[in-house]
C-alpha positions in Angstrom: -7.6 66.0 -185.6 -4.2 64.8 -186.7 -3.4 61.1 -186.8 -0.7 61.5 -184.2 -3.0 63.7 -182.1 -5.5 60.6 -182.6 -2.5 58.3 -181.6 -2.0 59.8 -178.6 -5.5 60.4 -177.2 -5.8 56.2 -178.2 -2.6 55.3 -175.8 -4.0 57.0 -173.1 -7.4 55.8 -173.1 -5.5 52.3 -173.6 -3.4 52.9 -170.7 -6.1 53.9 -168.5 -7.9 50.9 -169.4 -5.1 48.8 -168.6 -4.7 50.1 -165.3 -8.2 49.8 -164.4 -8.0 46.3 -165.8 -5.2 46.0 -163.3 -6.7 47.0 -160.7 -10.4 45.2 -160.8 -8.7 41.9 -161.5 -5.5 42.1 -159.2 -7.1 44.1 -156.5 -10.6 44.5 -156.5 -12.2 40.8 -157.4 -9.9 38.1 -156.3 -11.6 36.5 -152.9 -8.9 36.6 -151.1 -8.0 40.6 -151.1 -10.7 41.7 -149.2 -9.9 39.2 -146.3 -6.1 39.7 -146.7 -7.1 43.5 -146.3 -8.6 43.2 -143.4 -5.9 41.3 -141.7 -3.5 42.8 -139.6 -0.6 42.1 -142.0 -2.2 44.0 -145.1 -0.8 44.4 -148.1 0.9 47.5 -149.5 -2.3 48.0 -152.0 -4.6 47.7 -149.8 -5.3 51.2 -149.1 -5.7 51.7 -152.6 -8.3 49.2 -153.2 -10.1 50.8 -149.9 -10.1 54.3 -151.4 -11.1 53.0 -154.7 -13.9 50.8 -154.0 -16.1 53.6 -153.0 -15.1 55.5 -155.9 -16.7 53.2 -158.2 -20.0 52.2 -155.7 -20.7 55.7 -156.1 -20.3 56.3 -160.2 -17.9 58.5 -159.9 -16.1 57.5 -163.0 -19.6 57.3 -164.7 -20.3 60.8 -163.7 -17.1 62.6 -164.3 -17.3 60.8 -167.8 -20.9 62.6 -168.6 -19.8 65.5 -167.2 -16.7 65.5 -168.7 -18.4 65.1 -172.6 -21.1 67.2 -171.3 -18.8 70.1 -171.2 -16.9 69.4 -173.9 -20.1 69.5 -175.5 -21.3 73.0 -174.8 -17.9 74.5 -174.3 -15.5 73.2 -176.7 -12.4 71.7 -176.0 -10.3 68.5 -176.4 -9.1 68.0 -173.2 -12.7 67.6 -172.1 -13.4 64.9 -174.8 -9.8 62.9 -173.7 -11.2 63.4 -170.2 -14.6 61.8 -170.7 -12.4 59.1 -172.8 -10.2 58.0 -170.2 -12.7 58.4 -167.2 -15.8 56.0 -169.4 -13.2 53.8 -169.9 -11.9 53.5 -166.1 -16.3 53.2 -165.8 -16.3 50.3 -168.0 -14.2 48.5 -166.8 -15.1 49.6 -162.7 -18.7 48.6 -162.7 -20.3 51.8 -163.6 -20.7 50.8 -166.8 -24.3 52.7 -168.0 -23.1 56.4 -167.2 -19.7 55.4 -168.3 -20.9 54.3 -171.5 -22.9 57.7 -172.1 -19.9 59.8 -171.7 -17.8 57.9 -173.7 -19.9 58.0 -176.6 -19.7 62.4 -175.9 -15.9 62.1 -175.7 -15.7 60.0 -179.0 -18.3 62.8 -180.4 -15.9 66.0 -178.7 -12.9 64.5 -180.0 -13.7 63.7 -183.2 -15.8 66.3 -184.8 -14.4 69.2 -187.1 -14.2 72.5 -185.5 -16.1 75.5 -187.6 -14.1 78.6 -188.3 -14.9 81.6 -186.5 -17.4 83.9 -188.3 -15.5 87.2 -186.7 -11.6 85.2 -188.6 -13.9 84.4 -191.7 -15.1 87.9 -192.6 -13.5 90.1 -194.8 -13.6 94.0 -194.2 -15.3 95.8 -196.2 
């Protein structure tokens, strides 16, 4: 992997974790959104924070992180390893922390290991 691939696939992970930094500590934690949510005169985000509370009681970032690196794994594929990056990191930070974890480790493995040449473009005819 180039440098400026590997400088790309580090601002997005970065920019994931900042909005899911965002949005646990501006949404998710402070005492006073869940009340404020549940008043008539709710805020713009709070629909957000209901759709994405669930999301993370259920390990859905965790999972789509392992599966994610799991399938970059087996199957090949960047995109896969970027995927598991950004969605462990979004796990980390959204309290699905232990299956996040996993499948960051398996994107850090996808996206950094060498890729082996083809046997069938590496043979010469004969």
């Amino acid at each position: 992997m180039s440098r400026i691939q590997l400088m790309k696939v580090a601002a997005a992970v970065a920019a994931v974790l900042a909005v899911a930094l965002l949005a646990r500590f501006l949404m998710v934690e402070p005492r006073g959104a869940s009340l404020m949510c549940a008043s008539e005169q709710a805020a713009w985000w709070c629909p957000l924070r209901s759709a994405l509370v669930p999301v993370f009681q259920w390990y859905v970032f965790g999972i789509v992180s392992v599966v994610a690196g799991l399938v970059g794994l087996v199957f090949g594929g960047r995109a896969w390893g970027v995927a598991a990056l950004c969605a462990g990191a979004a796990g980390l930070v959204l309290y699905n922390a232990e299956p996040a974890a996993v499948g960051f480790v398996l994107g850090l493995i996808v996206v950094t290991r060498q890729r082996e040449p083809s046997r069938r473009r590496g043979r010469k005819l004969r």
